[in-house]
SEVEX-858048 format. One record per residue: x, y, z of N, C-alpha, C in turn. Coordinates in pm, 1 decimal. Layout:
<roses>
{{X; Y; Z}; {X; Y; Z}; {X; Y; Z}}
...
</roses>
This chain:
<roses>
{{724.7; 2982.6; -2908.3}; {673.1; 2928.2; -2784.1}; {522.9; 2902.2; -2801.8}}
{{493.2; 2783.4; -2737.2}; {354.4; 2730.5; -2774.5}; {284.4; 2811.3; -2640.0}}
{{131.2; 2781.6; -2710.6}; {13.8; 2879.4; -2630.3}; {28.6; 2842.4; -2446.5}}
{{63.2; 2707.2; -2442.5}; {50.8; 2649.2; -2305.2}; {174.6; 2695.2; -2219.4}}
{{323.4; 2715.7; -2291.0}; {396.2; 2777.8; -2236.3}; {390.5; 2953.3; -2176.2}}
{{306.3; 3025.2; -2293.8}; {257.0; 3152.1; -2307.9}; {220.1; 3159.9; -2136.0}}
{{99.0; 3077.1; -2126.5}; {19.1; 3102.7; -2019.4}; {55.3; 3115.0; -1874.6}}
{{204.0; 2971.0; -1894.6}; {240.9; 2964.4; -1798.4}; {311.4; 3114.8; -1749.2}}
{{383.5; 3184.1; -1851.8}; {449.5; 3289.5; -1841.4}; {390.3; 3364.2; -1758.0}}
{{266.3; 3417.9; -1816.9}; {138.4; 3477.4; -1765.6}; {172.8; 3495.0; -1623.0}}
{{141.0; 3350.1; -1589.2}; {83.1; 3263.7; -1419.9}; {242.0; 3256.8; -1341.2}}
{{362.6; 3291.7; -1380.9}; {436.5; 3273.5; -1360.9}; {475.8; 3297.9; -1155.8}}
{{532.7; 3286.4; -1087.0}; {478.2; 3233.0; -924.2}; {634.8; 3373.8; -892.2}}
{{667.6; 3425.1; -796.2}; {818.5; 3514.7; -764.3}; {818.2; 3385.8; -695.8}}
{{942.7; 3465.2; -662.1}; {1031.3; 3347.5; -549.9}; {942.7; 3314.3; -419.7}}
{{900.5; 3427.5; -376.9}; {837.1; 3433.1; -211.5}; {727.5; 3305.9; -256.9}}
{{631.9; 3356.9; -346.8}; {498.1; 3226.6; -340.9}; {569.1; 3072.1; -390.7}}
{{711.3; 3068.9; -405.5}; {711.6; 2954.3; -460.0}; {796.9; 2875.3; -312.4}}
{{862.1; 2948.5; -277.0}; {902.8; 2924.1; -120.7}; {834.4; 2908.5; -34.7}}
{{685.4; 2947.0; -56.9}; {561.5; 2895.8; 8.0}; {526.1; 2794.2; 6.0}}
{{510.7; 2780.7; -147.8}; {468.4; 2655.3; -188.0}; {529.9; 2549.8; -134.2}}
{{635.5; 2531.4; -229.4}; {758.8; 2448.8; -167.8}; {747.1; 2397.2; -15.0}}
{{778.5; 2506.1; 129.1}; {747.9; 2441.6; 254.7}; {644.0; 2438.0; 281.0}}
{{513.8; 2442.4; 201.9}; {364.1; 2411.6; 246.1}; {387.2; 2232.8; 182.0}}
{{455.1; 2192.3; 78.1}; {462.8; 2050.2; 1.0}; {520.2; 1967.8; 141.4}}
{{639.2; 2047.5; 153.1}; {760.1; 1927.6; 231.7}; {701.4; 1948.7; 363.4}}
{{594.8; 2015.6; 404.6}; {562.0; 2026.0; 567.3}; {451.9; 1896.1; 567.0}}
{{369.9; 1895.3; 427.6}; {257.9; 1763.7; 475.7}; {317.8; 1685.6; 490.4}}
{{303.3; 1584.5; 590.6}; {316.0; 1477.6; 569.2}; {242.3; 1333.4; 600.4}}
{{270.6; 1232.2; 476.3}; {185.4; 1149.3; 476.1}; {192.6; 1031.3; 590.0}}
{{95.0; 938.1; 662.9}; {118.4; 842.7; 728.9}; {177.4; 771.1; 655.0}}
{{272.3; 654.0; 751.6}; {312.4; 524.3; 694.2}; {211.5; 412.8; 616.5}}
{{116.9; 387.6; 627.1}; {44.3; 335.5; 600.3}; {-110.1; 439.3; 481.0}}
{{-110.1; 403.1; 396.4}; {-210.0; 489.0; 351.6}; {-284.7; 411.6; 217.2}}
{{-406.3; 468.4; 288.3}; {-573.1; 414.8; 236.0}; {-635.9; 525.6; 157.5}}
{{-754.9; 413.0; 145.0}; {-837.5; 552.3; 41.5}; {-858.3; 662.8; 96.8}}
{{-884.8; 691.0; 188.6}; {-907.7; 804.8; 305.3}; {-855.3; 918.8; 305.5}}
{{-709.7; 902.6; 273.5}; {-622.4; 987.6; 202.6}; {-618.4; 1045.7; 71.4}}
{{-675.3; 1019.1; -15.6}; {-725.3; 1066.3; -149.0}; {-684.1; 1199.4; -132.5}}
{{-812.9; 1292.2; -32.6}; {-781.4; 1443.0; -68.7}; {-634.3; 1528.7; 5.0}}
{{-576.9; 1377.3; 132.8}; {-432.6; 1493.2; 95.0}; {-339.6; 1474.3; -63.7}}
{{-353.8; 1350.7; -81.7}; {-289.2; 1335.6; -216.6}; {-344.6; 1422.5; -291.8}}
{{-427.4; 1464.9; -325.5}; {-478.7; 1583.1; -414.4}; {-448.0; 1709.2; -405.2}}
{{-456.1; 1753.3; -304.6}; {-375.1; 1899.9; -266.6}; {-234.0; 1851.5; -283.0}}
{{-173.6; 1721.0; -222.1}; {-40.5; 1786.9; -271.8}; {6.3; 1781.5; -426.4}}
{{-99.5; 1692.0; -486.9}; {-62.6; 1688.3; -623.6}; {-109.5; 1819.8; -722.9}}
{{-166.2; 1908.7; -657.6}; {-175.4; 2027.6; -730.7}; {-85.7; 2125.0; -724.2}}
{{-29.2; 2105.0; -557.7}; {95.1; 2211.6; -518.9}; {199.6; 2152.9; -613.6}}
{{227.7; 2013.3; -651.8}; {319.5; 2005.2; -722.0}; {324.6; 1994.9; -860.5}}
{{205.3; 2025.5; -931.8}; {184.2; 2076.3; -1023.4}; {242.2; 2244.0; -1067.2}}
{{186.0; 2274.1; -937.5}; {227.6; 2464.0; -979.1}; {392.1; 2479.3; -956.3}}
{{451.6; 2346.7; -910.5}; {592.0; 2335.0; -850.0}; {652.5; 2314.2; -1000.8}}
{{605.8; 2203.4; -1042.5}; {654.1; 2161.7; -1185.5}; {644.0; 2250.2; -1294.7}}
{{523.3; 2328.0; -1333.9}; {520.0; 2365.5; -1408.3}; {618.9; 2532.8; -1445.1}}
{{661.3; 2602.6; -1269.1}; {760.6; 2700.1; -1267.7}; {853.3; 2595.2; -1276.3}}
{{886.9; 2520.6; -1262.1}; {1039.8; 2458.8; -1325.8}; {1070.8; 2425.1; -1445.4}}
{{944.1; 2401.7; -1469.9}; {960.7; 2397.0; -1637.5}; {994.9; 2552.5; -1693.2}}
{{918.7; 2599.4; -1666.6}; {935.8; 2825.0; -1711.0}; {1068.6; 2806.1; -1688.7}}
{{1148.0; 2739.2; -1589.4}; {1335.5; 2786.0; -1544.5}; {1396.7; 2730.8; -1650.4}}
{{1357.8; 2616.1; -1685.1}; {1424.3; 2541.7; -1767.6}; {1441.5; 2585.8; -1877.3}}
{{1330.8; 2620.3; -1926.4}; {1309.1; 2689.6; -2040.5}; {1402.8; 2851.6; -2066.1}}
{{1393.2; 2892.8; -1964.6}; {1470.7; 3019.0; -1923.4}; {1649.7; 2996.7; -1941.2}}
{{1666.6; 2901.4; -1922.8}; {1849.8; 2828.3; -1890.0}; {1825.2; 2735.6; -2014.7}}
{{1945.7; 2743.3; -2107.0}; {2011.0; 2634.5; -2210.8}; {2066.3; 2539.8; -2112.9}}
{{2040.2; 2369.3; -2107.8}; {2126.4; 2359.4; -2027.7}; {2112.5; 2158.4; -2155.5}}
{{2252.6; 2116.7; -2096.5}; {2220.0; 2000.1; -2255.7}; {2158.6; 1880.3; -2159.8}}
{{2163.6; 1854.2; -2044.4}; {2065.7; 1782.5; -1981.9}; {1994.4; 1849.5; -1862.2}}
{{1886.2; 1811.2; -1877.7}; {1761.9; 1843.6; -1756.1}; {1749.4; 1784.9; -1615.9}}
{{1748.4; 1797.8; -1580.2}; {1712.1; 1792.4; -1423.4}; {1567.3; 1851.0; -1341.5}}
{{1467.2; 1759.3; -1330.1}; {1309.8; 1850.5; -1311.6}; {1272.6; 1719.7; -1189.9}}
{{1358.6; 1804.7; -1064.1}; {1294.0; 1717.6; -943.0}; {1148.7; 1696.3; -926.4}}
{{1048.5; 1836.9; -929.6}; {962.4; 1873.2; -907.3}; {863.0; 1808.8; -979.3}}
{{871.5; 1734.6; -1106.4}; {827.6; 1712.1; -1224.5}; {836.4; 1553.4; -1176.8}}
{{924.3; 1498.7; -1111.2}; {932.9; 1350.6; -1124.3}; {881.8; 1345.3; -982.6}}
{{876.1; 1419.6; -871.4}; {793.3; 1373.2; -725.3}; {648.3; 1415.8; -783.4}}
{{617.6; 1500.3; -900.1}; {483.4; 1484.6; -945.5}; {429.1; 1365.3; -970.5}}
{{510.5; 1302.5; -1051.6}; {436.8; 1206.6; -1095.1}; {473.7; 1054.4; -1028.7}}
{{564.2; 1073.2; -960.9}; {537.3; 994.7; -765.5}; {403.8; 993.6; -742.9}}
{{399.8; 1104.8; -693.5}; {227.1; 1089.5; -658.3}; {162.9; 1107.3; -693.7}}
{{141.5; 1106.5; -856.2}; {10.8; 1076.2; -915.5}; {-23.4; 896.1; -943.1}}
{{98.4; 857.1; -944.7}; {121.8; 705.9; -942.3}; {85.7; 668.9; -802.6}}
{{133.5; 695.1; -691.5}; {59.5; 675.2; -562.5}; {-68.3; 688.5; -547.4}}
{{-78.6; 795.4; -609.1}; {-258.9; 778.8; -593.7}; {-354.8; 700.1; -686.7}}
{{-316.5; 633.2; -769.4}; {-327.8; 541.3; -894.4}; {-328.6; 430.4; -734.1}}
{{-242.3; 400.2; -688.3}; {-248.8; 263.7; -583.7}; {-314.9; 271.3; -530.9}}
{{-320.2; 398.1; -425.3}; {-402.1; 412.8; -337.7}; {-574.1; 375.2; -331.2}}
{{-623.0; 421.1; -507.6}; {-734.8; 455.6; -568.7}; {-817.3; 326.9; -520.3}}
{{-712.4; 207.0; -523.7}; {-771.5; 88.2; -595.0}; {-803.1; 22.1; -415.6}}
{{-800.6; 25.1; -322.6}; {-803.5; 31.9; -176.6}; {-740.5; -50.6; -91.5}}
{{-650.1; -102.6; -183.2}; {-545.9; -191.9; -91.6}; {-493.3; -58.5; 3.1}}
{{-449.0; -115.1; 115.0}; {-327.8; -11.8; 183.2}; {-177.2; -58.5; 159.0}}
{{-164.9; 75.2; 125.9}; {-3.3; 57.4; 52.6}; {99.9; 119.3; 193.6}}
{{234.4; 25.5; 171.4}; {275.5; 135.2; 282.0}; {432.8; 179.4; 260.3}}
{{453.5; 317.6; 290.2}; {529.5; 420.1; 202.6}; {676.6; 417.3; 241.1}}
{{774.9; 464.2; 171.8}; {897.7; 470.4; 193.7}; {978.5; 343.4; 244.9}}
{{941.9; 248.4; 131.3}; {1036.4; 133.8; 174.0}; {1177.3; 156.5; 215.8}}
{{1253.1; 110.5; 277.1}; {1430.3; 168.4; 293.7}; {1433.3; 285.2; 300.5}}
{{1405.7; 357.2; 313.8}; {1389.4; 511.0; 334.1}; {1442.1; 571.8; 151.8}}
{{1335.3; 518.3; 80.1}; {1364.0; 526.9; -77.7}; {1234.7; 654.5; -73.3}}
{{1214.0; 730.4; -145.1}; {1105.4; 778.6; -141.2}; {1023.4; 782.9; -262.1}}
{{1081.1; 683.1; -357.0}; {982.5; 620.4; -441.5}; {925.1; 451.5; -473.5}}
{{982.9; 407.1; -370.7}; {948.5; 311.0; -291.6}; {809.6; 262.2; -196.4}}
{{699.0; 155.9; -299.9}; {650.0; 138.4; -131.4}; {639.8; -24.0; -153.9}}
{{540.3; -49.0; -37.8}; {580.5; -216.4; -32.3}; {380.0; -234.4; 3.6}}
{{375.0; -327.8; -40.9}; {250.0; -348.3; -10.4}; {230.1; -566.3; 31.5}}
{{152.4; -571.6; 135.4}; {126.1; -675.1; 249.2}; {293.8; -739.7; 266.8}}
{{371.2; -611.3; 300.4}; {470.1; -632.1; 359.7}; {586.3; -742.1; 324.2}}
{{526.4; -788.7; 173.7}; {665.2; -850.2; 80.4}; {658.1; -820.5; -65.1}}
{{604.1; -722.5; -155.2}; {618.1; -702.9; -246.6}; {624.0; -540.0; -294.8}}
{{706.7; -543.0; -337.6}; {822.0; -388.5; -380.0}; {780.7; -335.6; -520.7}}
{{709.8; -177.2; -489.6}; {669.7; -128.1; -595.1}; {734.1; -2.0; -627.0}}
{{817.3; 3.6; -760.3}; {903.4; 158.0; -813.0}; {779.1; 243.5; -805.8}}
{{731.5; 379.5; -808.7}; {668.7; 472.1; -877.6}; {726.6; 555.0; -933.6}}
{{846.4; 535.6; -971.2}; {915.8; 590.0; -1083.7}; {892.3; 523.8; -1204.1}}
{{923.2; 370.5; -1171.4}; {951.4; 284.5; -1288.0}; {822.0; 185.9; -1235.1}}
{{799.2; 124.4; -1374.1}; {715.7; 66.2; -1352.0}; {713.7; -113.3; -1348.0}}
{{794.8; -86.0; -1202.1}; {841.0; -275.1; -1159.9}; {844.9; -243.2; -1096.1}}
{{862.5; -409.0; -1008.1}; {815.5; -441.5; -831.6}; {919.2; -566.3; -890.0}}
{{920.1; -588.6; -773.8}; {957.4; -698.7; -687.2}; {904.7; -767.4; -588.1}}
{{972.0; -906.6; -568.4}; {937.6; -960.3; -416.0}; {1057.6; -948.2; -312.3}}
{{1018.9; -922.9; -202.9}; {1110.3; -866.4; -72.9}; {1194.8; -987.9; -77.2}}
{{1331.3; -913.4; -72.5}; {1469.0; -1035.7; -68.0}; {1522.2; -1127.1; -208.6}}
{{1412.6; -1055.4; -321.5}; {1497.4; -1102.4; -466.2}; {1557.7; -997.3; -507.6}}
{{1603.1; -983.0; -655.6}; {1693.1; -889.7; -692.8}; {1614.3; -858.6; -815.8}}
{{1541.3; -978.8; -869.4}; {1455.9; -948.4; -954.0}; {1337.1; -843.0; -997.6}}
{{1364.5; -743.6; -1033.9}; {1237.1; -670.9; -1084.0}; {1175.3; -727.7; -1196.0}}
{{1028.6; -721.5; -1180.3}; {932.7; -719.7; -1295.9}; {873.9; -573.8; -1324.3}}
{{807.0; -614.5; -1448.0}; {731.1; -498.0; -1504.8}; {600.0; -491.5; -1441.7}}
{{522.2; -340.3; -1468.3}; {357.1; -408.4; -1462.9}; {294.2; -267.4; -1548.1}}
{{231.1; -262.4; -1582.2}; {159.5; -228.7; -1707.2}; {59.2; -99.4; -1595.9}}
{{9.5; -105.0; -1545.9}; {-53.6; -30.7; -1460.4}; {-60.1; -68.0; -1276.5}}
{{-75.3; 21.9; -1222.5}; {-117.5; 19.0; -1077.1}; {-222.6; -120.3; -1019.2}}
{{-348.7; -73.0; -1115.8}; {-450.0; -182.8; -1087.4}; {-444.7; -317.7; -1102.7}}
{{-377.0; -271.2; -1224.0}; {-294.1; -463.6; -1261.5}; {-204.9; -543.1; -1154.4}}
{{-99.8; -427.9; -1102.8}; {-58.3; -503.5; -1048.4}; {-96.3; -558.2; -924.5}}
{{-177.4; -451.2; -822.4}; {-238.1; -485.4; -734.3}; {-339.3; -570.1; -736.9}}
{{-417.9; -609.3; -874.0}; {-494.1; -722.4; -875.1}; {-424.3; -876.8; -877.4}}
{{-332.9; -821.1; -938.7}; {-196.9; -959.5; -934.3}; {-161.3; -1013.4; -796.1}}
{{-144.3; -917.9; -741.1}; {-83.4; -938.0; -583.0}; {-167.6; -1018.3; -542.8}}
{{-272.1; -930.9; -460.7}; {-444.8; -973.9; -387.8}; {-470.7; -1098.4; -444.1}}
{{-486.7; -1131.6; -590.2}; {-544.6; -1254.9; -642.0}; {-429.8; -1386.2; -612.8}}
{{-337.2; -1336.8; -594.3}; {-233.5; -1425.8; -579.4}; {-239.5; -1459.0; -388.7}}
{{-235.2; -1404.0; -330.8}; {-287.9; -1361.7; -170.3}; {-375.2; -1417.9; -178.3}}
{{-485.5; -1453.3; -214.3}; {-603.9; -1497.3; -200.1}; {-613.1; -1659.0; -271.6}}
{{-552.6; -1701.0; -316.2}; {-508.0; -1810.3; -395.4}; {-397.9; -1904.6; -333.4}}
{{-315.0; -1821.1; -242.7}; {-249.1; -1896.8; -120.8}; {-364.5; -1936.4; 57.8}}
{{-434.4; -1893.0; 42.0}; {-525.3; -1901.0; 143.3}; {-637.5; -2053.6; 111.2}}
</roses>
């Protein structure tokens, strides 16, 4: 076991603080609409779900199992990708279809934060995009080029 796993051992959370954790995550919640402004709840929750991920990783590690399953680990990096959008100051707005890795931004173009494609509202087509900023400069410049 490597030094970084070691530590985690160390730091390891019981059940009670992680049941804390846990309904302190799922109690914030974010507006529909969200701006830079929001930065520091995205930050607290991206640390709670850090300490979320990283005891799931300790379980995992704990259980042989031949495929993984690390909820905690993939709504991490949900919102570290959300806040990658957010950063850049468009307002993005959240839970397209009631997807929760879903958002839509000026209300016709569809962004995964799982995966890294969008769409336009009412095709079937996904594209790729290489980063957050890219694509939101794509959008806006394109928005601004129809005007």
């Amino acid at each position: 076991m490597d030094e970084y796993h070691k530590k985690l051992l160390e730091n390891k959370l019981n059940e009670k603080e992680l049941t804390h954790l846990y309904n302190q995550a799922q109690n914030v919640t974010l507006p529909s609409t969200i701006t830079k402004e929001h930065v520091p709840i995205l930050n607290n929750l991206i640390d709670i779900q850090n300490i979320l991920a990283d005891n799931e990783i300790l379980e995992e590690l704990e259980i042989d199992k031949d495929q993984l399953s690390m909820p905690q680990c993939r709504q991490l990096s949900r919102l570290e990708k959300l806040k990658e959008f957010v950063v850049t100051g468009e307002p993005i707005t959240l839970n397209y279809s009631n997807a929760k890795g879903l958002i839509i931004m000026k209300n016709k173009y569809i962004a995964s934060l799982a995966s890294n494609k969008w769409r336009v509202l009412g095709t079937n087509k996904w594209n790729r995009y290489k980063t957050p900023q890219q694509l939101v400069e794509k959008i806006y410049k394109e928005k601004n080029n129809e005007l």
